[in-house]
N, C-alpha and C positions, 0 to 999 in steps of 0.2 A: 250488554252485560252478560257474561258468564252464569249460568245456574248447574243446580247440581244435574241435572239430565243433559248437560251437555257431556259431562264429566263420563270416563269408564267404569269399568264394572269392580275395578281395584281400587281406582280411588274412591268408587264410592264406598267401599267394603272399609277404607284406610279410616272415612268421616264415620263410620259406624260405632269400630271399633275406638276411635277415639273418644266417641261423645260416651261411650260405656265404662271406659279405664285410660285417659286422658295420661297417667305415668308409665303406659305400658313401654316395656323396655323394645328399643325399636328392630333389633335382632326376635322378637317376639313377635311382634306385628308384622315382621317381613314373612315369619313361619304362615301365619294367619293368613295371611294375603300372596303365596306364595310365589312371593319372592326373597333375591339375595338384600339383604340390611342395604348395601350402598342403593341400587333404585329406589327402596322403599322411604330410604332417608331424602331422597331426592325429590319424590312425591310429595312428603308430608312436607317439605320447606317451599314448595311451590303453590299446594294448596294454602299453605300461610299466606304467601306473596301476595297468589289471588284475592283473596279472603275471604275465602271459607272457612278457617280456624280463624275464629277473631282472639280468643286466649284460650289459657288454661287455668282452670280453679277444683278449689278445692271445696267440698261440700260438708258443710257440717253440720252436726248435730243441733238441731235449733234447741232442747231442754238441756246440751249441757254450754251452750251458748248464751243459755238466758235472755231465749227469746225464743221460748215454748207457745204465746199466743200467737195466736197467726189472725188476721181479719182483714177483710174486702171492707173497702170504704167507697160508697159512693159519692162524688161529689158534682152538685153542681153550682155552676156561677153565677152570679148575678147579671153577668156582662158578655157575651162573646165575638167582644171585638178581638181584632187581631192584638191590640195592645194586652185588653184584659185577660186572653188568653197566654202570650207572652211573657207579661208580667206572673201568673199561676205559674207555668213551667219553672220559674227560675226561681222561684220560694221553694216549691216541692222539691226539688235538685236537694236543698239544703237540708233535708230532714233525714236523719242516718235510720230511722224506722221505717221509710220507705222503699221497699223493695225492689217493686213495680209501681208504675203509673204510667196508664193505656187513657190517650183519649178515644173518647168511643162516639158511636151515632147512637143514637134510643131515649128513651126518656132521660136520662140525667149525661154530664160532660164527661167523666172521668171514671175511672176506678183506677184505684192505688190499693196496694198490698202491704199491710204492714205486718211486722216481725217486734212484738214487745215480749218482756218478762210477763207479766200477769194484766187482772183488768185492773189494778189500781197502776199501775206504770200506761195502759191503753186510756183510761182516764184524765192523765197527767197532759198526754200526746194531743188527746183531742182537746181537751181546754185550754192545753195552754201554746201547743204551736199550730195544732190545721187552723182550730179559730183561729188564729193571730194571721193566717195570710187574708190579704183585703180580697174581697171580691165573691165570696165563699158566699152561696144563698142556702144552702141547704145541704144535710148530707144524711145518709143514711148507712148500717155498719152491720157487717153480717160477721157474726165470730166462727170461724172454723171448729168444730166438737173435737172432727177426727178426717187426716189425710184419709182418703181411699185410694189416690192413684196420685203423685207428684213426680213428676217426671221431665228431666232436665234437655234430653234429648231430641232432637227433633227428627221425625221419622223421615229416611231413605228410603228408597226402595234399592234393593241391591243390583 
């Protein structure tokens, strides 16, 4: 498998610039990475192919989104067979406040990210859908005050 240090010093420049301004116009990025627009168009639809750009999105405003809270949920399971893990995955898939969900090693199974309006909609979430999937033994909820650093990009080295 392909990783980015197999990659040149363009294309990595091409992943940089993309994870930063994802619409940047591609006569702009070829400036940046200089080159003429056709190779650099040629780059960035090979780096797709491969897949290193898995897509492109747009990042919004979570307060005018309405979904200004933000919280870390730890969870763990009562069960961690393959099925009872299994079955957790495919419940969490279905809840549109989840973000993120990492299974992890350490003291508890999971951490999931969620994105609500307030703590009375984070209230609603936790009583009435995480409880609602089986297998749930415990969980614990850390509320976010304030981002210091959120950052969507994953670092290259150039």
């Amino acid at each position: 498998m392909k990783t980015v240090t197999d990659l040149d010093r363009t294309d990595r420049r091409i992943l940089i610039l993309l994870q930063r301004q994802g619409r940047i116009a591609n006569v702009d990025l070829a400036k940046l990475v200089n080159l003429t627009p056709t190779p650099c168009l040629e780059r960035v639809k090979r780096l797709e192919k491969e897949g290193f750009i898995t897509q492109y999105v747009a990042l919004l405003d979570p307060v005018k989104a309405n979904a200004a809270l933000c919280a870390y949920i730890e969870v763990q399971l009562s069960s961690t067979t393959t099925e009872a893990i299994a079955l957790f995955n495919q419940q969490i898939l279905d809840l549109e406040e989840v973000s993120e969900c990492q299974m992890v090693a350490g003291g508890f199974d999971y951490l999931i990210k969620i994105r609500v309006a307030d703590m009375q909609d984070y209230q609603r979430f936790l009583g009435g859908k995480l409880s609602a999937i089986k297998g749930i033994s415990q969980t614990h909820t850390y509320v976010v005050i304030e981002d210091v650093k959120s950052e969507t990009a994953i670092k290259i080295n150039p």
